[in-house]
C-alpha positions as CSV (number, residue, x, y, z in Angstrom):
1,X,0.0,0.0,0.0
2,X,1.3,2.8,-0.8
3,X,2.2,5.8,1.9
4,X,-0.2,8.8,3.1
5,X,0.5,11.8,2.4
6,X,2.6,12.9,5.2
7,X,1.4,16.7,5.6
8,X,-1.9,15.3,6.5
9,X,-0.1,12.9,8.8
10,X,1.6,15.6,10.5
11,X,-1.6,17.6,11.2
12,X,-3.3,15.1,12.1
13,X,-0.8,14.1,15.1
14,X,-1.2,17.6,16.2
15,X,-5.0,17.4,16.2
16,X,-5.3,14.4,17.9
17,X,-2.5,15.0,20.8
18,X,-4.7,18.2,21.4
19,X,-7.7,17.3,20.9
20,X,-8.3,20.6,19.1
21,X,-8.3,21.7,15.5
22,X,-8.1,25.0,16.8
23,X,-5.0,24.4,19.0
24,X,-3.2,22.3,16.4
25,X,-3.9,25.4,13.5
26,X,-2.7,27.5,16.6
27,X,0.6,25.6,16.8
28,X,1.4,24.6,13.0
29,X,0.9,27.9,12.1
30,X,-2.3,27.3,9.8
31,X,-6.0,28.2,9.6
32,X,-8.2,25.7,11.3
33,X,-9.8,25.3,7.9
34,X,-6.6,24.0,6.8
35,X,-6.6,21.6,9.4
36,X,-9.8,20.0,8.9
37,X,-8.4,19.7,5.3
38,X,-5.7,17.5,5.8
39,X,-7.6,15.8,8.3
40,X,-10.2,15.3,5.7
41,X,-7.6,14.2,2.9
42,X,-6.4,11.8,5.4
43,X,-9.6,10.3,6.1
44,X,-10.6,9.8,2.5
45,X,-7.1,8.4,1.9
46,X,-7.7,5.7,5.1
47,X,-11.5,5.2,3.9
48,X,-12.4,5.4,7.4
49,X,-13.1,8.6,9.9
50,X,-10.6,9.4,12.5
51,X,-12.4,12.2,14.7
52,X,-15.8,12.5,15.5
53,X,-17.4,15.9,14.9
54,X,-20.1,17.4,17.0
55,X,-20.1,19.5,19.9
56,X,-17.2,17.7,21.4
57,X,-14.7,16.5,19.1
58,X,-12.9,13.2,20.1
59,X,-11.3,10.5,18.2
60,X,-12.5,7.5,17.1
61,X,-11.4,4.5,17.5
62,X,-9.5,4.3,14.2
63,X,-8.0,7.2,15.4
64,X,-7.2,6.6,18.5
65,X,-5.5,2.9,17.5
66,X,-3.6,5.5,14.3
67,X,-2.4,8.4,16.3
68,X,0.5,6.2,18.5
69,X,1.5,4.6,15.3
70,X,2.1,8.2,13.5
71,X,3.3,10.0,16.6
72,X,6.2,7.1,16.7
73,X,6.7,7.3,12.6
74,X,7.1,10.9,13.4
75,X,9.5,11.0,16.3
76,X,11.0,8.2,14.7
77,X,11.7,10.8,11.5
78,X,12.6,13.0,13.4
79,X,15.1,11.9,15.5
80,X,17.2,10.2,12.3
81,X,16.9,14.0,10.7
82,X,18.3,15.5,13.5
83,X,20.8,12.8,14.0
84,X,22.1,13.0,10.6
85,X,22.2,16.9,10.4
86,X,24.1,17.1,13.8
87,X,26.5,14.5,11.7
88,X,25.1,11.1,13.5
89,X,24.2,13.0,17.1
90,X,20.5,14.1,17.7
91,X,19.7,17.1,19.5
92,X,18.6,16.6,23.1
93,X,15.4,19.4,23.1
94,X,14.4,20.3,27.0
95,X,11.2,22.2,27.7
96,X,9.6,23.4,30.7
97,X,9.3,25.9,33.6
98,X,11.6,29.5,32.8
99,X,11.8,29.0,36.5
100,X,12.9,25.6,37.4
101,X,15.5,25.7,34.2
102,X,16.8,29.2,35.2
103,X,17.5,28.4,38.5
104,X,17.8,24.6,39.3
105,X,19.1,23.4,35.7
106,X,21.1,25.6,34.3
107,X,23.6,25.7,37.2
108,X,24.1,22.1,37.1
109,X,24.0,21.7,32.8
110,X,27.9,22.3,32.5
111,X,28.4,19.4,34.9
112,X,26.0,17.5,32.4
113,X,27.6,18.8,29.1
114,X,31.3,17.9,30.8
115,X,29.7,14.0,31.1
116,X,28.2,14.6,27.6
117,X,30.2,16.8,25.5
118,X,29.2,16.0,22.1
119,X,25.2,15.7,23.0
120,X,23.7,19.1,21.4
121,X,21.3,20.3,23.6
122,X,18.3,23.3,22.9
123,X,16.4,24.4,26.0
124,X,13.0,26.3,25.3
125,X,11.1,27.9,28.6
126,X,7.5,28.3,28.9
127,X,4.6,29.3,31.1
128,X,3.2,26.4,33.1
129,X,-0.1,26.3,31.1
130,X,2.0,25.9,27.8
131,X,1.4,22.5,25.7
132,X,4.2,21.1,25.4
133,X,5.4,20.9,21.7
134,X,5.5,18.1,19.3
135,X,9.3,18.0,18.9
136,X,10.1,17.9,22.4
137,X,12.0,15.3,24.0
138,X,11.9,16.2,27.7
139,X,9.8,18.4,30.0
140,X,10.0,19.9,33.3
141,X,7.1,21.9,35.1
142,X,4.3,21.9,38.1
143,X,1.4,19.7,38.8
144,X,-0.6,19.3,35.9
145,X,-3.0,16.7,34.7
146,X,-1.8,13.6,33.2
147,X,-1.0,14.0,29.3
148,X,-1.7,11.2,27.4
149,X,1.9,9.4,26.1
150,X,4.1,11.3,28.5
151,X,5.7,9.5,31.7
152,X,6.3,11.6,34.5
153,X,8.8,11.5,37.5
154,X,8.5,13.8,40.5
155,X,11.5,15.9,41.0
156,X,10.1,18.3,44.0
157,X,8.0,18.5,46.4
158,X,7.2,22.5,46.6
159,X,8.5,23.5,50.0
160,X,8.6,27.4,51.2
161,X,10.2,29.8,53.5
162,X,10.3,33.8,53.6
163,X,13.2,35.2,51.7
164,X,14.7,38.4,50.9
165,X,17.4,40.4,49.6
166,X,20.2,41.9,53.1
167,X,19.4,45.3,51.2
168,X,15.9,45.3,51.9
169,X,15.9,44.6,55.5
170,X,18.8,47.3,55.7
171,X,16.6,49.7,54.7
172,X,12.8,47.9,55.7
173,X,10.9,48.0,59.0
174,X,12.1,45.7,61.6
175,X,11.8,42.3,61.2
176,X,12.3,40.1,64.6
177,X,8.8,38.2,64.4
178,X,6.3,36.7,61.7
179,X,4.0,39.4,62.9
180,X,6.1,42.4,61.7
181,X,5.7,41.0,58.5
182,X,2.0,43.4,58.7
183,X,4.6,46.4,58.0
184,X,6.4,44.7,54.7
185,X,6.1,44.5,51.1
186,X,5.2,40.6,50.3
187,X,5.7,39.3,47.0
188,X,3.7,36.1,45.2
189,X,2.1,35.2,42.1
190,X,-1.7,34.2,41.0
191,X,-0.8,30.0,41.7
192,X,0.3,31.0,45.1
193,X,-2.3,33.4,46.4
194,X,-3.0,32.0,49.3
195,X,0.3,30.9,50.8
196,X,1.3,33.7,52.6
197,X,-1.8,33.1,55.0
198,X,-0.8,29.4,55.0
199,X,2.4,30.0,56.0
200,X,1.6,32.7,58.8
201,X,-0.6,30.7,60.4
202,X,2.0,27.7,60.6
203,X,4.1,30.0,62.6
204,X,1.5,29.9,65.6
205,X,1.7,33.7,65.8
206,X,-1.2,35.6,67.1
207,X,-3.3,36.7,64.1
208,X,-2.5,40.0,62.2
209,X,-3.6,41.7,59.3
210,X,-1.2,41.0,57.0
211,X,-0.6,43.2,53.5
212,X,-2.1,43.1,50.0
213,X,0.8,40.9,48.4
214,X,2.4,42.3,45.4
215,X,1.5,39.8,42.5
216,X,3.7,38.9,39.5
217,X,2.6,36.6,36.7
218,X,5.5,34.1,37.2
219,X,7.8,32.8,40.4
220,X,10.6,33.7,38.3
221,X,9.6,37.8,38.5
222,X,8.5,37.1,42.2
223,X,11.7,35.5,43.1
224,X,13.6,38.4,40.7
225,X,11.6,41.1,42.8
226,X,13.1,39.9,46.1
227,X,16.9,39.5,44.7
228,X,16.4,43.6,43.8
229,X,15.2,44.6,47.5
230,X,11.2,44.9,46.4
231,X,10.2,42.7,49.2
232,X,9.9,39.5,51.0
233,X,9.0,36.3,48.4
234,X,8.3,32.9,50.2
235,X,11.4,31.0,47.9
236,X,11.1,27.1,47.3
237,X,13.2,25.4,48.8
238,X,15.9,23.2,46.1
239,X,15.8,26.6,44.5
240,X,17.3,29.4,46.6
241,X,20.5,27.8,48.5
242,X,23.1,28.9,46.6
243,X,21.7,32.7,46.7
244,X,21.7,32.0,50.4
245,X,25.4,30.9,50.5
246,X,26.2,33.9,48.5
247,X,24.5,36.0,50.9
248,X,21.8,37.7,47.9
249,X,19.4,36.4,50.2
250,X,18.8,35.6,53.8
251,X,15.9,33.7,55.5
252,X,14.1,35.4,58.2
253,X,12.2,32.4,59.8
254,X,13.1,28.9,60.0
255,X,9.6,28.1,59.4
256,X,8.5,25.6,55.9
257,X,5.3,25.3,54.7
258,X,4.8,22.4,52.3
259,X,2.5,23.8,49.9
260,X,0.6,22.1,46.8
261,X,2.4,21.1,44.0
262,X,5.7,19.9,42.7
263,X,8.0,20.0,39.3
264,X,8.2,16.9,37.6
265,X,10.0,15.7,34.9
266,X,8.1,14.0,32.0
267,X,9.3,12.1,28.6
268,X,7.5,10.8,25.7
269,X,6.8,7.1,25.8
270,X,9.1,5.6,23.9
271,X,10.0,1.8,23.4
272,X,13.3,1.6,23.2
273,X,13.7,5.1,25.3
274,X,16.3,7.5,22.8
275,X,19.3,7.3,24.2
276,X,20.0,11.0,24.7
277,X,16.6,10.9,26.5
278,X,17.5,8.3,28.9
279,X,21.0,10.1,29.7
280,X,18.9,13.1,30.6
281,X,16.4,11.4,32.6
282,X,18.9,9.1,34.9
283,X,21.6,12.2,34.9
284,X,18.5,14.3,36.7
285,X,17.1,12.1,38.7
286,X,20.6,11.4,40.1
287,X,21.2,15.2,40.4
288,X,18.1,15.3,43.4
289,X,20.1,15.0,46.2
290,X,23.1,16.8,44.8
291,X,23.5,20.3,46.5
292,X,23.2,22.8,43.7
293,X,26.9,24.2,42.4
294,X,27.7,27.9,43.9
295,X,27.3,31.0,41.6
């Protein structure tokens, strides 16, 4: 038989990992018109209907027994493309959390490229409601809900204590118990709203009012803010040592709140597992306990 045409293929992958035409036209750069298209020329080309239409779009079962078999042709493609223009290496493609890869990986990645000089690496950061992309190989963010062909692998647990720049408290109100923190600037974003109050009350103090927290859209502005003096951030713990070594930040209170969530690491089922894949994911996973290198 001979094969289909591999434009419709393509789109089709992206419309059945997400379930959308819209979000697959969003991501391939396309109309959804032209989606439903090559889904359509796909179809006709099968003989048999792959999604089912309606006010809820879903697969059907032809589709969902086709879209594993494509999504591995794809990455298969893929991977021999890469390895051949990189002259026999494939490139090792991380995505996830600006955060966690600003401040957790990247001080540990030339230990990993010293292990693994000639492995190319390209790292692309995104928000934590970002899909991840098609030609990813591994990716690293918060909680989320399972997505379908990715395995995941807790890396941490999120656990909090006040933080803030020597500057600040130079120039700041005094700061001697949790309830002087009613006279400072507090810093947080939307996903941690309530953690302040969380945290406060773990301390046992007696109940104060405590400020309006200034919000930033991401940790990694929150956590910015409190490295330039703006206020006190409540910094994750596997995150903030080495700034406390250095002495950009110290750490008022003792006290940790374990909060809700946790950064995992997830890869694309894969039988066998890439090779540059599996170095990743065993290199990380051993890199847990590690103390993070000084900066």
């Amino acid at each position: 038989m001979r094969l289909p045409p591999l434009n419709a293929v393509r789109v089709f992958e992206a419309a059945g990992r997400l379930n959308s035409f819209s979000r697959a036209a969003a991501e391939l750069h396309v109309t959804p018109g032209a989606v439903s298209r090559q889904v359509a020329k796909l179809e006709d080309f099968l003989g048999q209907a792959l999604f089912q239409r309606g006010a809820e779009m879903r697969l059907t079962e032809a589709g969902e027994r086709y879209l594993p078999v494509v999504r591995d042709a794809l990455e298969r493609l893929r991977d021999g493309t890469q390895a051949i223009a990189a002259g026999g290496q494939a490139t090792l493609h991380i995505w996830g959390s600006r955060f966690f890869i600003r401040l957790w990986l990247l001080p540990r990645l030339p230990a990993f490229q010293a292990l693994h000089p000639g492995l190319p690496v390209r790292i692309t950061t995104a928000l934590p409601e970002d899909e991840p992309p098609a030609d990813m190989d591994v990716a690293i963010g918060p909680d989320r809900p399972a997505l379908a062909g990715l395995r995941s692998h807790k890396l941490l647990d999120r656990i909090v204590v006040p933080v803030c720049s020597p500057d600040y408290l130079r120039h700041a109100a005094p700061l001697r118990t949790p309830q002087d923190l009613a006279h400072h600037a507090l810093l947080q974003t939307p996903r941690d709203a309530d953690d302040w109050q969380r945290w406060y009350a773990l301390t046992g103090a007696p109940p104060v009012r405590l400020p309006r927290p200034i919000t930033f859209t991401s940790t990694d502005m929150a956590y910015s803010a409190a490295l330039d003096g703006l206020g006190i951030a409540l910094g994750r713990l596997g995150f903030i040592e080495a700034d406390l070594q250095a002495g950009r930040l110290v750490q008022p209170f003792d006290v940790a709140l374990r909060a809700q969530g946790a950064f995992h690491l997830m890869i694309r089922e894969a039988d066998p597992l890439p090779a540059r894949i599996a170095i990743f994911r065993d290199w990380i996973l051993a890199q847990l306990d590690s103390p993070a290198p000084s900066r």
